[in-house]
C-alpha positions in Angstrom: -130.4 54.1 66.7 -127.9 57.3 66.5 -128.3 59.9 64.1 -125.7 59.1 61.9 -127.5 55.5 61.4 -130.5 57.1 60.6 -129.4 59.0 57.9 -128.0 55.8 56.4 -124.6 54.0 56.4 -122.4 53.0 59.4 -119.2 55.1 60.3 -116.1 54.9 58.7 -113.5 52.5 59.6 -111.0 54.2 62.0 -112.8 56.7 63.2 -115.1 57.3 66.0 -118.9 58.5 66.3 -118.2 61.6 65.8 -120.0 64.5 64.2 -119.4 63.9 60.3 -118.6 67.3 58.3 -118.4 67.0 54.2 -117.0 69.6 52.4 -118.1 70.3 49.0 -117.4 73.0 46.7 -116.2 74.0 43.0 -113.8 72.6 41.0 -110.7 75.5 42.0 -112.7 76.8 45.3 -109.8 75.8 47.8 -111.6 73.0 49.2 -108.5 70.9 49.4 -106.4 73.2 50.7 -108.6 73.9 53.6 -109.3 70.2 54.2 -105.6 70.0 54.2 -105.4 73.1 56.4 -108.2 71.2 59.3 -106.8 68.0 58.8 -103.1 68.3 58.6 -101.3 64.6 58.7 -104.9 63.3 60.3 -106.3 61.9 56.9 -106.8 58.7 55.1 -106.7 58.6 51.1 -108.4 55.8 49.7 -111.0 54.8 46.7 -114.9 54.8 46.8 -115.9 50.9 46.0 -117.0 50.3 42.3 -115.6 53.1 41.5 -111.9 55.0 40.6 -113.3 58.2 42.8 -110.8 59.1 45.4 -111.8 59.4 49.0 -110.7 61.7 51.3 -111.8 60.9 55.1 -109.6 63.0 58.2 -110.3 64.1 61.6 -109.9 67.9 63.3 -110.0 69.1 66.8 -112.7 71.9 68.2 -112.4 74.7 70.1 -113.7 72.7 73.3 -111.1 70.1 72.2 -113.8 67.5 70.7 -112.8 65.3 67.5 -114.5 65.8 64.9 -114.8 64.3 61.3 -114.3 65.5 58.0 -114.6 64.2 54.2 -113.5 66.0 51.4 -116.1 65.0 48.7 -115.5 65.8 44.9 -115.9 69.0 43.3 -118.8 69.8 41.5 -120.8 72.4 39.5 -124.1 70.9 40.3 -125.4 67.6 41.9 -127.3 66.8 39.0 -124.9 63.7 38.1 -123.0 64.1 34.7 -120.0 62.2 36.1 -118.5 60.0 38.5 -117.4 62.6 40.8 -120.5 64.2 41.0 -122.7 61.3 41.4 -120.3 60.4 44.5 -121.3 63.6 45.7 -125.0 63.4 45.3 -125.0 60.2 46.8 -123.2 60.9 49.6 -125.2 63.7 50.7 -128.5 61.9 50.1 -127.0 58.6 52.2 -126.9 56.4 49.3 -123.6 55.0 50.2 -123.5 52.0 52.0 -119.9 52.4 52.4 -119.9 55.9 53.1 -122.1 57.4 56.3 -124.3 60.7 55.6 -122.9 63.4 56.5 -124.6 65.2 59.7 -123.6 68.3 58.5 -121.7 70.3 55.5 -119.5 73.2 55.1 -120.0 74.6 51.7 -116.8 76.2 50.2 -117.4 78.9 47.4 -115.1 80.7 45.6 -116.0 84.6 46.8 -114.2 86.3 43.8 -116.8 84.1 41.5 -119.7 84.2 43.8 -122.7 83.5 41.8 -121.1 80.8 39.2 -120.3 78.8 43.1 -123.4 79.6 44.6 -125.5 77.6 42.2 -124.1 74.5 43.7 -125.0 75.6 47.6 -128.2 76.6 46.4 -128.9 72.7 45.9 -127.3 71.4 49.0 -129.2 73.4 51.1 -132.4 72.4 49.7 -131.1 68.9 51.7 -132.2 70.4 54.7 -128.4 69.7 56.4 -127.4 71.9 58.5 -124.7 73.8 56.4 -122.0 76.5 57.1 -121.0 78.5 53.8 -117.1 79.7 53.9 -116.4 82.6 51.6 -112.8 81.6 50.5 -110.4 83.6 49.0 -111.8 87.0 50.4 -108.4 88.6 49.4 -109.3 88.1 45.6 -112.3 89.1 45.8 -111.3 92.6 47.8 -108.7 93.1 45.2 -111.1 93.3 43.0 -112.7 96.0 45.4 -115.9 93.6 46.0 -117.8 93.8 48.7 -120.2 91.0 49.9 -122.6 91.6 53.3 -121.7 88.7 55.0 -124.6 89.7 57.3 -127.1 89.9 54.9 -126.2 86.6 53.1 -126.3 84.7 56.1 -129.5 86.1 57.2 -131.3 84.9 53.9 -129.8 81.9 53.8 -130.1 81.3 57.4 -126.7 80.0 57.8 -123.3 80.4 59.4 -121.0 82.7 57.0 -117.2 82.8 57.1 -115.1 85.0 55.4 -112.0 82.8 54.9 -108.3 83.2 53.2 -107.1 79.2 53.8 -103.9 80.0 52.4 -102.7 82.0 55.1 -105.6 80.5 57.5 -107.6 83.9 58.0 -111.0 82.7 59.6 -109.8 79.5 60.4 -110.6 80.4 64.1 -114.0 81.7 63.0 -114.5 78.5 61.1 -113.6 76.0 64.1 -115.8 78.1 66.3 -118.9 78.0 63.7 -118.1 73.8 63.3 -118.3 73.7 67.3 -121.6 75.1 67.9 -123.9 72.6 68.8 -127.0 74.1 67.0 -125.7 74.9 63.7 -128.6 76.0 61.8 -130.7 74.2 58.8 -130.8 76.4 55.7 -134.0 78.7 55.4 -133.5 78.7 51.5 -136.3 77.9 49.5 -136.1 75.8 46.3 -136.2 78.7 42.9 -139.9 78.7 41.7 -140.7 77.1 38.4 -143.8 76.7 36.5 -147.0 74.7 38.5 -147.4 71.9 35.3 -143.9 71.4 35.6 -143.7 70.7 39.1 -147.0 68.5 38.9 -145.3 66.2 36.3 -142.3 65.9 38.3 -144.3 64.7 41.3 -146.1 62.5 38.9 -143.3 60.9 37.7 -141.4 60.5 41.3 -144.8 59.1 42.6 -144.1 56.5 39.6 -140.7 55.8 40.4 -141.4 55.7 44.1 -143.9 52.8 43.6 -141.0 50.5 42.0 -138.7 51.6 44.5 -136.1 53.5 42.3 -136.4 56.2 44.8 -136.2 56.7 48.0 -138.3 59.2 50.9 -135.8 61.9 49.9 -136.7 62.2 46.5 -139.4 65.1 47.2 -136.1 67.4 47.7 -134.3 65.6 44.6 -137.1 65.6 42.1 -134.8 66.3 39.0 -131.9 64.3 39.8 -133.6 61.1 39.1 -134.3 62.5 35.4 -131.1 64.0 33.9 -129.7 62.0 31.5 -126.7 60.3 32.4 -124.1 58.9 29.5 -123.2 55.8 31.7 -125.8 55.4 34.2 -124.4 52.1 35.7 -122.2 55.0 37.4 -124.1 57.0 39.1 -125.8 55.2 41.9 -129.0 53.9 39.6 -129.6 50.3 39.3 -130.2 49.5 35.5 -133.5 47.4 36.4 -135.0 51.3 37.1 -133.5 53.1 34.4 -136.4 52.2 31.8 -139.0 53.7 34.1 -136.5 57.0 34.1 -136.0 57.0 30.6 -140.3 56.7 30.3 -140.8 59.6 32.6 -138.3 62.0 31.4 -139.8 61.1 27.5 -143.5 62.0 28.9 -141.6 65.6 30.6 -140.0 66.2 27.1 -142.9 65.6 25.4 -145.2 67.8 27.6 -142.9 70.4 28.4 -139.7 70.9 25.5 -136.8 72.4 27.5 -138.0 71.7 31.1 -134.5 71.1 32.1 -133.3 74.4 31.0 -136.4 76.0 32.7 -135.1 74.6 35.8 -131.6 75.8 35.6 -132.8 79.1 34.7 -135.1 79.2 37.5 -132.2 78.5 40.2 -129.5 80.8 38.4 -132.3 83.4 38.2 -132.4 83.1 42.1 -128.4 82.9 42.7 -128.5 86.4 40.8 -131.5 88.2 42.7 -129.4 86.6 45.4 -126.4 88.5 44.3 -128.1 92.1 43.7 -128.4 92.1 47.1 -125.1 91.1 48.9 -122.6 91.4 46.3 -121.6 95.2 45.6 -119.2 95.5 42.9 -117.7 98.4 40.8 -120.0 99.2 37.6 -116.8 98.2 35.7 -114.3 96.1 37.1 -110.7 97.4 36.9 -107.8 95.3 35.3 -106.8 92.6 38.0 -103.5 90.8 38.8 -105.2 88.0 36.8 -105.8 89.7 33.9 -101.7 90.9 34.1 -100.4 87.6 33.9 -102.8 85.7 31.5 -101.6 88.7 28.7 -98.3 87.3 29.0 -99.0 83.2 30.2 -102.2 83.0 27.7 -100.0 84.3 25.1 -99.5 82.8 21.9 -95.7 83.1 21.7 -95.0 84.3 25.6 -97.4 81.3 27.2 -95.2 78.5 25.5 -91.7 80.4 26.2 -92.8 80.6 29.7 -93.6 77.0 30.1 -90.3 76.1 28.6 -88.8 78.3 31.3 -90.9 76.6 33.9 -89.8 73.3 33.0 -86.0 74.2 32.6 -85.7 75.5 35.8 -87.7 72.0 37.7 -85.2 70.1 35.7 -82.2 72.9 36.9 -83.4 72.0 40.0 -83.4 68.1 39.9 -79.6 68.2 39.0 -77.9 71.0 41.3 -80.2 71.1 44.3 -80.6 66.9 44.5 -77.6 66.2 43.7 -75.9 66.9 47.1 -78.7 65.0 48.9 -78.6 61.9 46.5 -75.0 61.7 47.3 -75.7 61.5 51.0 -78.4 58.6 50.6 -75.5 57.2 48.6 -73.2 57.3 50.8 -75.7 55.8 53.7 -76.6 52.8 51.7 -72.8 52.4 50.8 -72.0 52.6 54.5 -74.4 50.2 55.3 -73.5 47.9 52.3 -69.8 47.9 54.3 -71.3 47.5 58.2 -73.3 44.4 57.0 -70.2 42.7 55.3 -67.9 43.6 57.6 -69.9 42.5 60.6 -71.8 39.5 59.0 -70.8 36.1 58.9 -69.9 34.9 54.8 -73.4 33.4 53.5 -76.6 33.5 51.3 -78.0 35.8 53.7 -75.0 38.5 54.0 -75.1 38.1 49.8 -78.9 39.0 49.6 -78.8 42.1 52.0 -75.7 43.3 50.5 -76.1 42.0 47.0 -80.3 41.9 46.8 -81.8 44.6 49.3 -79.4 47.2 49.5 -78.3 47.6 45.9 -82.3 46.9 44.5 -83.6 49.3 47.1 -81.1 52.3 47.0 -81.3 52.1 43.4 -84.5 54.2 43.7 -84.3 55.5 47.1 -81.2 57.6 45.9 -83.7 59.2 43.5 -86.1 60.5 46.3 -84.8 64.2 46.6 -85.3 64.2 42.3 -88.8 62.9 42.9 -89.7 65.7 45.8 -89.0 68.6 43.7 -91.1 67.2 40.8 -93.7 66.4 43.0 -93.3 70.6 44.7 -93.6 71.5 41.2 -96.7 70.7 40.1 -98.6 70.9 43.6 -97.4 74.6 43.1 -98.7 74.5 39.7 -102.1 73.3 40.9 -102.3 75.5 44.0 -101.5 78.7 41.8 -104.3 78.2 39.0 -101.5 77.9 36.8 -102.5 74.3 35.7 -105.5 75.6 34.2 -103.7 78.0 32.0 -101.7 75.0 30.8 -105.0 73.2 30.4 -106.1 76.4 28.0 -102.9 77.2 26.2 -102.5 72.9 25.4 -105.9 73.3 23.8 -104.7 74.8 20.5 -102.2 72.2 20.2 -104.5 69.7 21.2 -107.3 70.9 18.8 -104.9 69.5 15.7 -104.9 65.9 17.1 -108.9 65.6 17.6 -108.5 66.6 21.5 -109.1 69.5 23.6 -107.5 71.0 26.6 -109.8 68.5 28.8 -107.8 65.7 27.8 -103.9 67.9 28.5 -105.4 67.7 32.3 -105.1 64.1 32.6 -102.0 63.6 30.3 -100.5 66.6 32.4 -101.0 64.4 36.0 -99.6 61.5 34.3 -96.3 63.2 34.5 -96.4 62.3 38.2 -98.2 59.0 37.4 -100.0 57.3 35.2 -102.9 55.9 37.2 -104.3 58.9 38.7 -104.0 60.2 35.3 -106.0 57.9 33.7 -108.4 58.0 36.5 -108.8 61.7 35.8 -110.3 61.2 32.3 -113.4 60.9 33.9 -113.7 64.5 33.6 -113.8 64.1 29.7 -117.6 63.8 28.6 -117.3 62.4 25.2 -116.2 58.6 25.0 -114.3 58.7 22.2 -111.7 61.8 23.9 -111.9 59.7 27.0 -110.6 56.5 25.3 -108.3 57.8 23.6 -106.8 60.3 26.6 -106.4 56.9 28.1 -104.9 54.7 26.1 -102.2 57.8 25.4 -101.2 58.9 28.9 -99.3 56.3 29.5 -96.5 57.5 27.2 -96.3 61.1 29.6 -93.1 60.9 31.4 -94.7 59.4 34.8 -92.1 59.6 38.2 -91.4 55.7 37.5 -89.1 56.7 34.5 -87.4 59.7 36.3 -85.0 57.1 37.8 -84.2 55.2 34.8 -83.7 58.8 33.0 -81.7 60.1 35.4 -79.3 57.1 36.3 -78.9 56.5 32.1 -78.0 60.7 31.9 -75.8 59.7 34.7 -73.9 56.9 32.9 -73.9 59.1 29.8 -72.3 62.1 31.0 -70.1 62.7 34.0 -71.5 64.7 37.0 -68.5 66.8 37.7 -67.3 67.7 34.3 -70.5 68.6 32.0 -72.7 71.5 32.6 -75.9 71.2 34.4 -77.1 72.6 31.5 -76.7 69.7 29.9 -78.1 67.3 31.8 -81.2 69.8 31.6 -81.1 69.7 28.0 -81.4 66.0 28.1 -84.5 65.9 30.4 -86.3 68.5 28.3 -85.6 66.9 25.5 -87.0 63.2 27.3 -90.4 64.9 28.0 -90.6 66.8 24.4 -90.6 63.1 23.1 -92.9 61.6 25.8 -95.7 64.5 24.7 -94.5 64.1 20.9 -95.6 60.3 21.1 -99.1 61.3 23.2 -99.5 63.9 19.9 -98.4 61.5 17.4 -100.6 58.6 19.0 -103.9 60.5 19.5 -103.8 62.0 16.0 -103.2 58.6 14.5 -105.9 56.7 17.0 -108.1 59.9 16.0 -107.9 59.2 12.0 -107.3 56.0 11.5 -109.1 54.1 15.2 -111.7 55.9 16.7 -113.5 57.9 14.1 -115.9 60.8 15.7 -116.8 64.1 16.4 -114.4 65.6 19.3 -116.2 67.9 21.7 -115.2 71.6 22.3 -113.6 72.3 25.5 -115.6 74.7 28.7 -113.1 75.5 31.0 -113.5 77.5 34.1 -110.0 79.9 34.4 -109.6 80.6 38.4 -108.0 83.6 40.0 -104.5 83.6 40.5 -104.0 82.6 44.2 -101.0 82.6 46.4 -100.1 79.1 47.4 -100.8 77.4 50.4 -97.5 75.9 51.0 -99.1 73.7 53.9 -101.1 72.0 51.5 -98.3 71.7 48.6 -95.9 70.0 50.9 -98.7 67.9 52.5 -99.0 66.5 49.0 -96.2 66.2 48.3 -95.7 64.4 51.5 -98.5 61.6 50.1 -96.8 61.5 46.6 -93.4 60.9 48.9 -95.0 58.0 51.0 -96.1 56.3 48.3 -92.9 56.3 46.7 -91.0 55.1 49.7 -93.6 52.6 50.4 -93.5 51.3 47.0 -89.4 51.2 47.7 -90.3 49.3 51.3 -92.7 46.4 49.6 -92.5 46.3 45.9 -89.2 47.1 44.9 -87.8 44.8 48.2 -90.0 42.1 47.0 -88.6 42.4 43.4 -85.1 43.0 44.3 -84.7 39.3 46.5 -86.4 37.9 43.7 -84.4 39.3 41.5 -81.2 38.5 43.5 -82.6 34.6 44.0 -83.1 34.7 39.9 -79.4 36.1 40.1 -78.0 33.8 42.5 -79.4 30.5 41.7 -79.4 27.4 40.7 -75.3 27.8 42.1 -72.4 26.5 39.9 -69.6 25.0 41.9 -66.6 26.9 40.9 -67.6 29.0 38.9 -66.5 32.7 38.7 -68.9 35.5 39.5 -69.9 36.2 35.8 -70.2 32.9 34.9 -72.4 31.8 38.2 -74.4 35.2 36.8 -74.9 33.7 33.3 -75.9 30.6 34.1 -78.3 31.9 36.6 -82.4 31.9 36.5 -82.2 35.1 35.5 -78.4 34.9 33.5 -80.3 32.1 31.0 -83.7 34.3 30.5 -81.2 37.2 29.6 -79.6 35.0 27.3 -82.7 33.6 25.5 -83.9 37.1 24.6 -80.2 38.4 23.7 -80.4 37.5 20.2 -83.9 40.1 19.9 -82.4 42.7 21.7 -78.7 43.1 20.3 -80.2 44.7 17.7 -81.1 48.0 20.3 -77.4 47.8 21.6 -78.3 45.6 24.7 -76.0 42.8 26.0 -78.1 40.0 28.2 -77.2 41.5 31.5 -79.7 45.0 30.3 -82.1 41.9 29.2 -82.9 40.7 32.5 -83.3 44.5 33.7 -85.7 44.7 30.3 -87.5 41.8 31.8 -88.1 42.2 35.6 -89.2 46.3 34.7 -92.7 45.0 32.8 -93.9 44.9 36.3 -92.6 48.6 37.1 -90.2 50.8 35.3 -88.2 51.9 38.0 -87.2 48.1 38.9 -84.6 48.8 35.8 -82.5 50.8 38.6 -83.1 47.9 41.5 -82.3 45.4 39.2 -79.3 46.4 37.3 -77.9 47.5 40.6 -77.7 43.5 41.8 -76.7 42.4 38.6 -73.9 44.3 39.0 -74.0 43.5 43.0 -73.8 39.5 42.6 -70.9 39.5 39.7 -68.7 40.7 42.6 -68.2 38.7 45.5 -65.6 38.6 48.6 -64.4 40.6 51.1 -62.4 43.0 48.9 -65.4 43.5 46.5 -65.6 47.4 46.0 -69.2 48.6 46.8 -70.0 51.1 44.2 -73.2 53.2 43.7 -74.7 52.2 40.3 -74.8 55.6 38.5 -70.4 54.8 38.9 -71.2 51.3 38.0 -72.7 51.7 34.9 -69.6 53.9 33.3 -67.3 50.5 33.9 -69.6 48.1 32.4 -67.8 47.1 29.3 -68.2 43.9 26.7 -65.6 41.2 26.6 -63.5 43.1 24.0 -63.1 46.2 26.1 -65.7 48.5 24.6 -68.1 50.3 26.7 -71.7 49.1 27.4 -73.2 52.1 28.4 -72.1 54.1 25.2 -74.5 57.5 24.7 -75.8 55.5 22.0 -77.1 52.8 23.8 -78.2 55.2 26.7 -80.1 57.1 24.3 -81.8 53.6 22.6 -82.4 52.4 26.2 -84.2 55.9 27.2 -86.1 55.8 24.2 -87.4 52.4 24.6 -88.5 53.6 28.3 -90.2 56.4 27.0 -92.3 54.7 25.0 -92.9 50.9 26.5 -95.5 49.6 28.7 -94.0 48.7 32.0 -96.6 49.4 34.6 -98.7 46.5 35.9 -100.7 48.9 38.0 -101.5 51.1 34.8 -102.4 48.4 32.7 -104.8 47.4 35.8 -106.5 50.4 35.7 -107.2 51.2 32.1 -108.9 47.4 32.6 -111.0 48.8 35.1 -111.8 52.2 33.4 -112.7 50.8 29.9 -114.3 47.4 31.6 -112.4 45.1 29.1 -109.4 43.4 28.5 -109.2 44.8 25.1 -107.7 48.4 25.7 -105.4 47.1 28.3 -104.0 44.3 25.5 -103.9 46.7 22.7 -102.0 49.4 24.9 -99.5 46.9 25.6 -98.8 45.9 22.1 -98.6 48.9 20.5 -96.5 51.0 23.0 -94.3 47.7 23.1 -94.1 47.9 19.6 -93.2 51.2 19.2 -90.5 51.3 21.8 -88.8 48.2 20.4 -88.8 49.5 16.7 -87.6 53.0 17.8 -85.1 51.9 19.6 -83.8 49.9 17.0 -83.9 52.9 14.6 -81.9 54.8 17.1 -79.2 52.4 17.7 -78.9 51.2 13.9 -79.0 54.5 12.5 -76.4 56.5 15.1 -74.0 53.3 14.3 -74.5 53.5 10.9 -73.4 57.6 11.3 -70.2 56.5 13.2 -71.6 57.2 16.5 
């Protein structure tokens, strides 16, 4: 039996035998970035079973040119389980995964400026008995700061490889792949923080009685505690529920014994990271005002924090209409020329029709978008990687404070304006039920990278590219996203009163340093973000668009013209039969069937409207046109315009605040275990979109616009 079977689980699938590393750290350490920084394009994202945790599995070479392994587990404060993510990591490290291998060793990453807070967290790992190597990241911070840690000294108590490390700019990165190649890395020497005999009997009493009943395993006699703090939820954290009476028994005999045991353990081991401290950390008796401290006067500010984010967001959106806009034309033109190759060179048929008619148009209708969808995504890996995020997380809090939420739950909402399902997958980080739920069932109505298409090609059809002002178009984006987080305010104020009654919980935030971004690691995400996007294009969006153009297409009515083959259609009659609801919004039966086919994603809108428009034209003279153009010519049967700014502005509304996401309703099934949330979510943002929409329409008509 190898070692790696020994320690329990079986190796990953894709990857060899090799020696496993796990890197753990804080919340903010720069564990990412240097995973990202080893790993490069050599990594696999996926989901632990059971449970919406990512996992992050990839590969490195040594110094002797030997593969070896690396998972980037969750970050943590502590392994005493108060969360998903952190009862991944605790049962990782104790090989309690069956679908995840222990690791054979770990590299600890700590955050050097905020050395003792980090250390807390290593202290526990090494009390595993892995054999560990400590990297001191962000080294420059902390010497800015004019610290000073003995890197010989801490790695002589600890008895472990040290590495002072930048992994922005890769200083010690040779240092680190040297320390990773030794064959012999040490096991820690540390030595669990002494705590009161009685206390440590009736923990061994109580493991000894959870041992008999098999609720834990050889390795408890290291993880004593674990198996006793509470846990809200404990379904998710590794304990079977047929064991959690005998936990809740033993920990009601240590409370009753011993009042505040818990907290005399947690002051034993921080008592420990601070003798620890005195002697490798040397520090100025009062530390002078920092580059951190700079900024936050003016981005913390009450007045100067907001105006900056305003800026912030005007100049992404600046960018998404000047810089893109030459690209976007090119992958316009491409699809265009290929449109023409294929019916050129193509004999007349069903098959020429769907490839030019079904594919192209349903494809390129959100591939043309991909350069928009790049700078978003650069955007807010830069606001991640800079500690800026945080500050958002801390400045939202006052604003979230008046609709029973806290600067916890802006996190999640905040990555929902990439997407929705790693947003909601983020609430996990939100202890109190009530926040959680209602974080959730709002999220959705953040202005996720789905709707950026739809935005951008309605702003399109609105206004012309070449004669109004960027400015403009930026006015309109801003303005999109105030009313995405004006319906997430409205919503979880109302849910707050009038739903889910209860006591919100404050918000603990840790604020990191400042750092200088590790562009590596930005454009490696963004690179993920990118894939997914373009693989979405390649399989979802292809499988809706010849759908869509079958729906389109067929049954066939012998001489017919184009429009009337189109309305008498699959898809021409569902348009038809919903017409009568949806005149009311402005909508003709041709945006129907793009209402329709988006409830499965938002961005088929783009797809689908483009073969609509694709299939009313047929022949070899038919002009190809790229749908932004398209949409300015679409007019009813007495000549008026379709795509009036009225009707833009109904249709953008009612995508800003309907429920079009199969994947996101999925999700919030799987986070809140029921049907109910997913169903109520659905009606009420449907609702709300519909009835808005209406207002919008019927009012600006009524005006005379």
């Amino acid at each position: 039996m190898s070692k790696r079977e020994a320690n329990g689980g079986t190796v990953a699938k894709g990857f060899s035998p090799e020696p496993l590393f796990a890197l753990i750290g804080n919340p903010n350490s720069g564990k990412t970035t240097l995973f990202n920084a080893l790993t490069g394009l050599r990594q696999k994202v996926a989901n632990y079973p059971g449970v919406t945790v990512e996992k992050k599995i990839g590969e490195c070479i040594s110094q002797h040119g030997k593969r070896l392994q690396l998972i980037d587990l969750p970050g943590a404060y502590s392994l005493n389980a108060r969360s998903p993510d952190e009862a991944v990591l605790r049962d990782v490290l104790l090989g309690r995964r069956a679908d995840t291998p222990r690791p054979d060793r770990v590299i600890c990453i700590v955050d050097a400026s905020n050395l003792e807070r980090n250390l807390y967290l290593v202290t526990q790992v090494l009390e595993l008995g892995l054999p560990t190597i400590l990297v001191l990241n962000m080294i420059d911070v902390a010497e800015g700061k004019h610290w000073r840690i003995d890197v010989e000294k801490l790695s002589g108590i600890l008895g472990i490889p040290v590495i002072p490390m930048q992994a922005t700019s890769g200083k010690g990165m040779i240092e680190l792949k040297v320390a990773m190649s030794r064959s012999d890395v040490p096991v820690p020497q540390w030595q669990s923080p002494p705590v009161p005999e009685a206390i440590k009997v009736e923990l061994a009493h109580s493991r000894d009685a959870l041992a008999q009943i098999g609720a834990v395993g050889a390795d408890a006699k290291l993880m004593e505690p674990l198996y006793l703090i509470s846990d809200h939820d404990p379904s998710h954290y590794g304990i079977a529920s047929s064991y959690m009476d005998r936990i809740v028994e033993c920990r009601k005999g240590l409370e009753s014994a011993f009042p505040g045991w818990e907290d005399e353990l947690v002051n034993a081991r921080y008592g420990a990271v601070s003798a620890l401290c005195k002697e490798v950390l040397h520090r100025p008796e009062e530390d002078g005002r920092t580059l951190t401290d700079r900024l936050d006067a003016v981005l913390l500010h009450w007045f100067w924090g907001g105006a900056s984010l305003f800026l912030v967001l005007g100049l992404l959106f600046y960018l998404m209409f000047s810089v893109a806009e030459g690209p976007m034309k090119l992958i316009e033109a491409l699809f265009t020329g290929a449109g023409g190759w294929v019916q050129a060179h193509m004999a007349e048929g069903d098959l020429r029709d769907l490839i030019v008619n079904g594919v192209i148009p349903g494809v390129s209708g959100v591939v043309v978008f991909l350069p928009q969808i790049m700078i978003l995504f650069f955007f807010i890996g830069m606001m991640e990687d800079t500690g800026y995020m945080a500050r958002l997380a801390f400045i939202m809090d006052r604003v979230m404070s008046t609709v029973g939420l806290n600067g916890k739950s802006f996190l999640p909402i905040l990555s929902s304006h990439s997407c929705a399902v790693p947003g909601i997958m983020a609430t996990r980080t939100i202890e109190n039920p009530k926040d959680r739920l209602i974080t959730i069932l709002v999220a959705p109505l953040a202005v996720c990278s789905a709707r950026v298409p739809v935005y951008l090609l309605l702003i399109a059809a609105t206004v012309s590219s070449t004669s109004v002002p960027v400015a403009t178009k930026v006015g309109f984006m801003l303005g999109l996203y105030f009313v995405g987080i004006t319906g997430v305010f409205l919503f979880a104020w109302l849910f707050n009163k009038c739903v889910m009654r209860g006591v919100s919980s404050p918000m603990i935030l840790e604020m990191p340093s400042y750092k200088r971004p590790a562009l590596q690691s930005i454009f490696l995400h963004m690179w993920e973000r990118v894939t997914v996007f373009l693989k979405r294009a390649g399989t979802v969006i292809l499988g809706l668009s010849i759908l869509i153009w079958f729906a389109s297409t067929y049954p066939k009515t012998p001489g017919a013209t184009p429009d009337q083959q189109l309305a008498n259609s699959f898809a021409g009659r569902a348009g038809h039969l919903i017409e009568p609801a949806i005149k009311p919004l402005g909508y003709d039966w041709k945006i129907g069937i793009g209402l329709i086919s988006s409830f499965a994603a938002r961005e088929v809108f783009v797809g689908t409207m483009g073969i609509i428009y694709a299939v009313e034209e047929t022949g070899d003279e038919k002009n190809i046109q790229p749908i932004r153009e398209r949409l300015r010519e679409e007019r009813w049967p007495d000549g008026r315009h379709i795509y009036t700014p009225l009707v833009c502005l109904s249709l953008m509304i009612f995508y800003a605040f309907a429920m079009q996401c199969m994947s996101t309703l999925a999700v919030v099934r799987r986070e809140t275990n029921s049907w109910k949330w997913p169903l109520f979510q659905l009606v009420y943002m449907t609702s709300t979109a519909y009835l808005l929409s209406m207002l919008v329409y019927q009012v600006g008509t009524l005006l005379g616009f």
